[in-house]
C-alpha positions as CSV (number, residue, x, y, z in Angstrom):
1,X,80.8,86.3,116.6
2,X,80.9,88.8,119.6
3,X,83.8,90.4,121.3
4,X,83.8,88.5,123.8
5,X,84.1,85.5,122.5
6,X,87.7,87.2,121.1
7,X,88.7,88.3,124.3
8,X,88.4,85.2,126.2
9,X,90.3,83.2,123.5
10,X,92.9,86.1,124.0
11,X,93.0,85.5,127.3
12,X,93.4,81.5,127.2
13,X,96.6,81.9,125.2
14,X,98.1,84.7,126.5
15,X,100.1,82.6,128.6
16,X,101.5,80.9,125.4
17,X,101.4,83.9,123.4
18,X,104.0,85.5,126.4
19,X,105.9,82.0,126.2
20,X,106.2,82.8,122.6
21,X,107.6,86.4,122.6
22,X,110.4,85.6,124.6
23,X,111.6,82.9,122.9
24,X,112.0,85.1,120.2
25,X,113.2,87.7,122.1
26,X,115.6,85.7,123.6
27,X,117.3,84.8,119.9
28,X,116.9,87.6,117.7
29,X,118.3,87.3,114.3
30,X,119.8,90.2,111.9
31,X,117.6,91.0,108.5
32,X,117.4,88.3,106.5
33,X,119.0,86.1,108.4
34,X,115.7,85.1,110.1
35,X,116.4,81.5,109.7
36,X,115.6,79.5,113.0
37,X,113.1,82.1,114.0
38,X,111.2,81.5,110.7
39,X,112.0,77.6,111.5
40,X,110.2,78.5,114.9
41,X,107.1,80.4,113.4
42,X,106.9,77.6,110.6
43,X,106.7,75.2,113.3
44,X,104.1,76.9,115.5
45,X,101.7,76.9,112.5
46,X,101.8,73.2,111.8
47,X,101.2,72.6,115.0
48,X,97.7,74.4,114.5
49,X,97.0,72.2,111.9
50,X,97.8,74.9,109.0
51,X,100.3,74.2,106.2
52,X,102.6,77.1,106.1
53,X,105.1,77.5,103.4
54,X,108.4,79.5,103.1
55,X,109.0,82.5,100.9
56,X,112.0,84.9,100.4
57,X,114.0,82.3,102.1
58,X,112.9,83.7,105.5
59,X,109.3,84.3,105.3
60,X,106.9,82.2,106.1
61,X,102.8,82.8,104.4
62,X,100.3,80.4,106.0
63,X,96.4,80.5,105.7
64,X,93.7,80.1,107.5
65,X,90.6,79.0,105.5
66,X,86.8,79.6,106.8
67,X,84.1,77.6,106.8
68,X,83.1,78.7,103.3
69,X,85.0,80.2,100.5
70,X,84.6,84.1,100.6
71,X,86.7,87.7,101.2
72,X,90.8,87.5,101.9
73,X,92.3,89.4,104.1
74,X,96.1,89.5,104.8
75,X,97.6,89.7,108.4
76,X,101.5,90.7,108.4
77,X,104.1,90.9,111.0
78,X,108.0,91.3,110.6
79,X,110.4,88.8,112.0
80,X,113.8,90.9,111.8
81,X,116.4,92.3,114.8
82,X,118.3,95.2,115.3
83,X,122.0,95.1,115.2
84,X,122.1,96.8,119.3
85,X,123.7,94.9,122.6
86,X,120.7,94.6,124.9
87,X,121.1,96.4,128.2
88,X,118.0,95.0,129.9
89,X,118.5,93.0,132.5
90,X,115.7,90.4,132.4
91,X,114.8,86.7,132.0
92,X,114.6,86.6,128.1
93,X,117.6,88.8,127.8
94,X,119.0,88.4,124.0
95,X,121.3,85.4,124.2
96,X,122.7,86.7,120.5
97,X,125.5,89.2,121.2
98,X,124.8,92.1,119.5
99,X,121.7,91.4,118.4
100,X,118.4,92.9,119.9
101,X,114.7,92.7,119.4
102,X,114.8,96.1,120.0
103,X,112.0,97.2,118.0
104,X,109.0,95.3,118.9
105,X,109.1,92.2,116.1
106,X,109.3,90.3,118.8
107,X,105.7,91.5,119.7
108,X,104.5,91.6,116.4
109,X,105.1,88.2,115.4
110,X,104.0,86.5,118.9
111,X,100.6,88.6,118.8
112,X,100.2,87.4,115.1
113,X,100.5,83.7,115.8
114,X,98.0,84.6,118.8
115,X,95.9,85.9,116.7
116,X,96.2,83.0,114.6
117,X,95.7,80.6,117.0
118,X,92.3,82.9,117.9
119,X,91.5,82.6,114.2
120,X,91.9,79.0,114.2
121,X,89.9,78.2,116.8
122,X,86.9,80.5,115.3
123,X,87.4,79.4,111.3
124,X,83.9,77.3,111.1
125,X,82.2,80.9,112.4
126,X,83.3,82.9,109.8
127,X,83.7,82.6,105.9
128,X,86.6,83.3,103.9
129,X,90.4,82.9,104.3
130,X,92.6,84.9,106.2
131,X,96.4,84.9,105.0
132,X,99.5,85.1,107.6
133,X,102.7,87.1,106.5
134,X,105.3,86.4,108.6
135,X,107.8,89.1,106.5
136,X,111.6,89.5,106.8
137,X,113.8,92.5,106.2
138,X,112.0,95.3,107.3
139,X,114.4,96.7,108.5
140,X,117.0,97.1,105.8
141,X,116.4,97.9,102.4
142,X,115.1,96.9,99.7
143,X,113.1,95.6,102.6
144,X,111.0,92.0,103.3
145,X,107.8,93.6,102.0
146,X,108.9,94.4,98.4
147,X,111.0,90.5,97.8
148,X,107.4,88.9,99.2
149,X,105.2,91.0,96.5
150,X,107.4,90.1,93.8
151,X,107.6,86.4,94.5
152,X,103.2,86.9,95.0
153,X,102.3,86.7,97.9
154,X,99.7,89.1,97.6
155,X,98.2,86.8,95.1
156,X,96.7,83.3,94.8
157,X,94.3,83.9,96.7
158,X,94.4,88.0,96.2
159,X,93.9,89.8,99.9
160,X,91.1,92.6,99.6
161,X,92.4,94.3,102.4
162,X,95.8,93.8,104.4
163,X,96.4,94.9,108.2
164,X,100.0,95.5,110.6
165,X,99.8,96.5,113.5
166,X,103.5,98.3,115.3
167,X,104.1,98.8,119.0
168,X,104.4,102.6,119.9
169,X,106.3,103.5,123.2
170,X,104.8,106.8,123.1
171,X,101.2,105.2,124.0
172,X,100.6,103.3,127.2
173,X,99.4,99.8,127.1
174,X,95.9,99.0,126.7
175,X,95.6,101.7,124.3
176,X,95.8,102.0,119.9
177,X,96.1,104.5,117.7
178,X,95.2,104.8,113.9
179,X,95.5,107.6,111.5
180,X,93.6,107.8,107.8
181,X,95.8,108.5,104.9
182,X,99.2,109.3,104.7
183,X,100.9,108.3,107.8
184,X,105.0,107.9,107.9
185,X,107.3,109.0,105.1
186,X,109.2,108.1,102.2
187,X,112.5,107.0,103.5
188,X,115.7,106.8,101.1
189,X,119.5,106.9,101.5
190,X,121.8,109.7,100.3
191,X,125.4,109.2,99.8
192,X,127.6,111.9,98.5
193,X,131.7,111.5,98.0
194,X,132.9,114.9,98.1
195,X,137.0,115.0,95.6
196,X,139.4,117.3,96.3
197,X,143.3,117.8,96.2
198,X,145.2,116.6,99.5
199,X,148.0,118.1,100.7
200,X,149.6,120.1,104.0
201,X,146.5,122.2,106.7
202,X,149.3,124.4,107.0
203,X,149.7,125.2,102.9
204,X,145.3,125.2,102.2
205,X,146.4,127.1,99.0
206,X,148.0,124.3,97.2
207,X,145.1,121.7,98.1
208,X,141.7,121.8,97.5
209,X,140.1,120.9,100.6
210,X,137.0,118.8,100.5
211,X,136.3,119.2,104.3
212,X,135.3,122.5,103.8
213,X,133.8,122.1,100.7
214,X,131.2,119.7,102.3
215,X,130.6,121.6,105.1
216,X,129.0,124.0,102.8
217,X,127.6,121.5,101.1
218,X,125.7,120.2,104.6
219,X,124.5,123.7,105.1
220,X,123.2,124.0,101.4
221,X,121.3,121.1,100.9
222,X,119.0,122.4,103.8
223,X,118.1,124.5,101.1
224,X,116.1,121.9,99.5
225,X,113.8,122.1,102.5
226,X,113.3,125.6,103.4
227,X,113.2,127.4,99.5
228,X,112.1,123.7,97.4
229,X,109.9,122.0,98.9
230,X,106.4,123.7,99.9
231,X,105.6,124.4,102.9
232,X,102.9,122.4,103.4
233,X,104.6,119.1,102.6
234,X,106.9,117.9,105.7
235,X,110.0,117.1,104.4
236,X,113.3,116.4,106.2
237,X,116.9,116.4,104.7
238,X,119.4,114.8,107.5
239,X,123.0,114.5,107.1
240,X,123.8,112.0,109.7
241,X,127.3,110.9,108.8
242,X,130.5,113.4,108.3
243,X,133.7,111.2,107.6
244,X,137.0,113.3,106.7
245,X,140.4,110.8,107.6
246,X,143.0,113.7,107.9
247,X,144.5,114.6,110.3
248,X,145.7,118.0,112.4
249,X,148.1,118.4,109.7
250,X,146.5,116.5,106.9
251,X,143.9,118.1,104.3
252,X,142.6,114.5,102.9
253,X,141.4,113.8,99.2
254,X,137.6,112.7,99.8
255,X,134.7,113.2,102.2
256,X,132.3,110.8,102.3
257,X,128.2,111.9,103.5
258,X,125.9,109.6,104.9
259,X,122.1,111.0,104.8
260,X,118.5,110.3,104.5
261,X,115.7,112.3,102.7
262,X,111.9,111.7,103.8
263,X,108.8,113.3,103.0
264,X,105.1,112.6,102.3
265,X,104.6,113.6,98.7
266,X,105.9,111.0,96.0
267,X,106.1,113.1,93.2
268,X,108.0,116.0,95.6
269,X,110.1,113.0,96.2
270,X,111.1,112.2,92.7
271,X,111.9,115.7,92.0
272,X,113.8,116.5,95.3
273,X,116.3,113.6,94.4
274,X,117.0,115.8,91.3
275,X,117.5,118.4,93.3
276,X,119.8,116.7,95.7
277,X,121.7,115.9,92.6
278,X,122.4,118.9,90.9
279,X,122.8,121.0,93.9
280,X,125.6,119.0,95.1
281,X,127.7,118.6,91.6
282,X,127.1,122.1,90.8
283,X,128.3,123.7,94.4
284,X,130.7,121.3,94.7
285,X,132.3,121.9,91.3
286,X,131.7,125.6,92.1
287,X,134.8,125.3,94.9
288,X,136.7,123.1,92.6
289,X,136.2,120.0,93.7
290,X,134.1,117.2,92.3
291,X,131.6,114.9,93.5
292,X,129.3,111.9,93.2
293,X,126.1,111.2,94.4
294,X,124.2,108.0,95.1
295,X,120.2,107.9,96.7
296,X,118.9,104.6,97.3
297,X,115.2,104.9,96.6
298,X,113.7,103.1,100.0
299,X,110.4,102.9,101.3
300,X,107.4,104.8,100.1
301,X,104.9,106.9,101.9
302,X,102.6,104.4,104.3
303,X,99.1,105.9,103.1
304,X,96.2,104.1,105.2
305,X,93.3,103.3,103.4
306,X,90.6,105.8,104.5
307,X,87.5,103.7,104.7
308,X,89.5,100.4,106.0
309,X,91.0,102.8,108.9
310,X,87.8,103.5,110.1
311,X,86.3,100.9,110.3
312,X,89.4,99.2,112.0
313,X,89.7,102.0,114.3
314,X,85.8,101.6,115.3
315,X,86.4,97.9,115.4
316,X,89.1,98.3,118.3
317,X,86.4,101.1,119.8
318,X,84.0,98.3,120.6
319,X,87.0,96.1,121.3
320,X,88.9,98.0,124.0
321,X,86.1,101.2,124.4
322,X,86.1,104.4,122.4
323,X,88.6,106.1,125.3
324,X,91.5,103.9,124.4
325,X,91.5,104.5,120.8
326,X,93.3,107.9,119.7
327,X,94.1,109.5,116.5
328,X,98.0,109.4,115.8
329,X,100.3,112.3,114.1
330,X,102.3,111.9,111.0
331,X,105.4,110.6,111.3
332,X,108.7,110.8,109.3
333,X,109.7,107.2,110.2
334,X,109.6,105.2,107.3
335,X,107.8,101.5,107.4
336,X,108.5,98.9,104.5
337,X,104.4,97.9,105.0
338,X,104.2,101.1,102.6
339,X,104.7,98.6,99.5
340,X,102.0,96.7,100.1
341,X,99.4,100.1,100.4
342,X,100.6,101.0,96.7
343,X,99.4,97.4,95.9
344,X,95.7,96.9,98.0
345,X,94.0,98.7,100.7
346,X,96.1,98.2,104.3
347,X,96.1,99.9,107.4
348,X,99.0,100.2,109.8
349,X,98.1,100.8,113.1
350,X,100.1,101.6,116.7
351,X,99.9,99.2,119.6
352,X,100.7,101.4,123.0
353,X,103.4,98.8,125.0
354,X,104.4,101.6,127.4
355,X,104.2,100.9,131.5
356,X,105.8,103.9,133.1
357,X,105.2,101.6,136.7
358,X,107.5,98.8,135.6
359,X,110.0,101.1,134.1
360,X,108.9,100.5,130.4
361,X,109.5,103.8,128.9
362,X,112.1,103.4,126.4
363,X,111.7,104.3,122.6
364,X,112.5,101.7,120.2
365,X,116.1,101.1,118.7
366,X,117.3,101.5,122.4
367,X,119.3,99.1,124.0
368,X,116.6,99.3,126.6
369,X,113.8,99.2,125.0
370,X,111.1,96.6,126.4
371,X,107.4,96.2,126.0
372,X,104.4,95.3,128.6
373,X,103.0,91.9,127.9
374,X,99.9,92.7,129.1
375,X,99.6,94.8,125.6
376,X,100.0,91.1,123.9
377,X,96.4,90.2,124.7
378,X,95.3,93.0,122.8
379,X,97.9,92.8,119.8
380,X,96.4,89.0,119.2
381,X,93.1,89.7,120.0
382,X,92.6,93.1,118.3
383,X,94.0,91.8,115.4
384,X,91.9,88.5,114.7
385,X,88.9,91.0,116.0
386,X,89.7,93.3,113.1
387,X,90.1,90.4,110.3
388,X,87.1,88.8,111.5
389,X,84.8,92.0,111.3
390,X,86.8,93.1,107.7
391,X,85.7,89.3,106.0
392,X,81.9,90.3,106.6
């Protein structure tokens, strides 16, 4: 099997692999609520000859079996929209209102049945199976990943190894980047209902007023950052959502707090969300007021397997040359393919989309984010490259 073998079966479907992408684009569907565009990806796989089946209602798991029995390795993209009104002005517009492939599934899931249809073609030159995940949800919790491994999908037959690949708008296309170890945070959701006593803003000494109880509260939890947490563990505490219905006369009763907490250290996290706790009752109740706090555990860290990152990132150096391969920073984004690294060895790796010539510069979960097609030859072709090299 040589490389360029791989690239010129990248190249014979790009065409269709474009075709692909903006079908999907052009009717993108909300988290789990992937149901034509699973029927579409289902579809495309019979046609190869495979016999896909559906999980988590939405998913869809297909395999592609070698020419002899041997390694499994798991390929996964994610199928799910963004709930944003497309401002692009192009041919595969979204046709949904309000609903927007606006971070790159679109991508990921064409370049994964490309990559498939690379496989497919190759399967009597290699041995062993490689398994498809077509996942839904990623984007909203508990996410796609976590319903898939509980109804086994990493089992029968077990993947040794499994491999997503995520554009990045920071990195031109024709470029990749991979990082070893931990790579994007924890993610959870904090929400805090802050009690008071209502009453007359010109009389604040017969209420209790809860707006001003939580601002100190949004100031003090920053605490947990800069005095718990060490130093050397990034760690971010955002308060993203302030709602208080008075009124320029009105002290209200509640204040509600919308918020996320992210870091890079599981067991920091577990003790944080103590600490997120018990700061908040105890100040709170501190200023007379009282309050309740809810944290939706969310994704976990996305730790790539060291030795399967290498050898990943050296299979896209002979693939694309060592110059278009770079080393990526942490990040404290969160990614639902963090489940399946606590369960087998994965890598999650960046696929540059960006064209600053054509105006594609946009970051993802804009209303104008877009993605060069050109970087779909490599996002099949890399991939199936990859899984190829990781069945040896």
């Amino acid at each position: 099997m040589t490389v360029e073998k791989v690239k010129q079966l990248a190249e014979h479907y790009f065409s269709k692999v474009v075709e692909i992408r903006r079908h999907l684009h052009r009717h993108p569907e909300l988290s789990f609520e992937e149901t034509n565009t699973a029927e579409f990806v289902f579809k495309t796989l019979e046609s190869l000859g495979l016999q896909p089946k559906r999980m988590a209602h939405t998913g869809v798991v297909a395999l592609i079996e070698g020419s002899q029995p041997g390694s499994v390795v798991a390929l996964r993209a994610d199928l799910d929209a963004l709930p944003i009104q497309e401002l692009n002005e192009v041919a595969y517009k979204s046709k949904n209102e309000g609903v927007m492939h606006a971070c790159g599934h679109d991508v990921h899931t064409a370049s994964l049945l490309g990559a498939a249809m690379i496989l497919n073609d190759l399967k009597s030159e290699f041995t062993g199976t490689i398994k498809l995940i077509f996942q839904p949800g990623e984007e909203k919790l508990p996410g796609g990943a976590s319903i898939l491994i509980g109804e086994g999908v990493l089992e029968n037959p077990i993947p040794k190894a499994i491999i997503g690949q995520h554009v990045f708008p920071e990195l031109e296309a024709g470029k990749v980047g991979f990082r070893p170890g931990k790579y994007m945070a924890s993610c959870d959701e904090i929400y805090i209902t802050v009690s008071g006593k209502g009453g007359h803003a010109a009389m604040p000494h017969l209420a209790i007023d809860p707006i001003l109880i939580a601002s100190h509260l949004v100031i003090a939890l920053q605490q947990i950052t800069s005095r718990k947490a060490n130093p050397m563990t990034p760690t971010v505490l955002s308060i993203g959502k302030f709602v208080a219905n008075g009124a320029t006369n009105i002290i209200p009763d509640h204040v509600k707090l919308e918020g996320t907490f992210r870091t890079f250290d599981e067991e920091w996290r577990t003790k944080a969300h103590e600490e997120i706790q018990s700061l908040a009752k105890e100040l709170v109740q501190s200023m007379g007021g009282s309050c309740e706090v809810e944290i939706r555990k969310g994704y976990p860290v996305v730790d790539n397997h060291l030795a399967l990152t290498e050898r990943a990132s050296g299979c896209a150096k002979s693939y694309l040359g060592e110059q278009n391969v770079v080393e990526l920073p942490m990040r404290a984004t969160g990614e639902d393919f963090s489940f399946y690294t606590q369960v087998l060895p994965g890598t999650f790796y960046r696929l540059g989309i960006a064209n600053p010539s054509k105006g594609i510069t946009h970051p993802v979960h804009s209303a104008h984010f877009d993605a060069d097609e050109e970087s779909l030859k490599i996002g099949s072709g890399l991939m199936a490259w990859i899984a190829i090299n990781e069945l040896l």
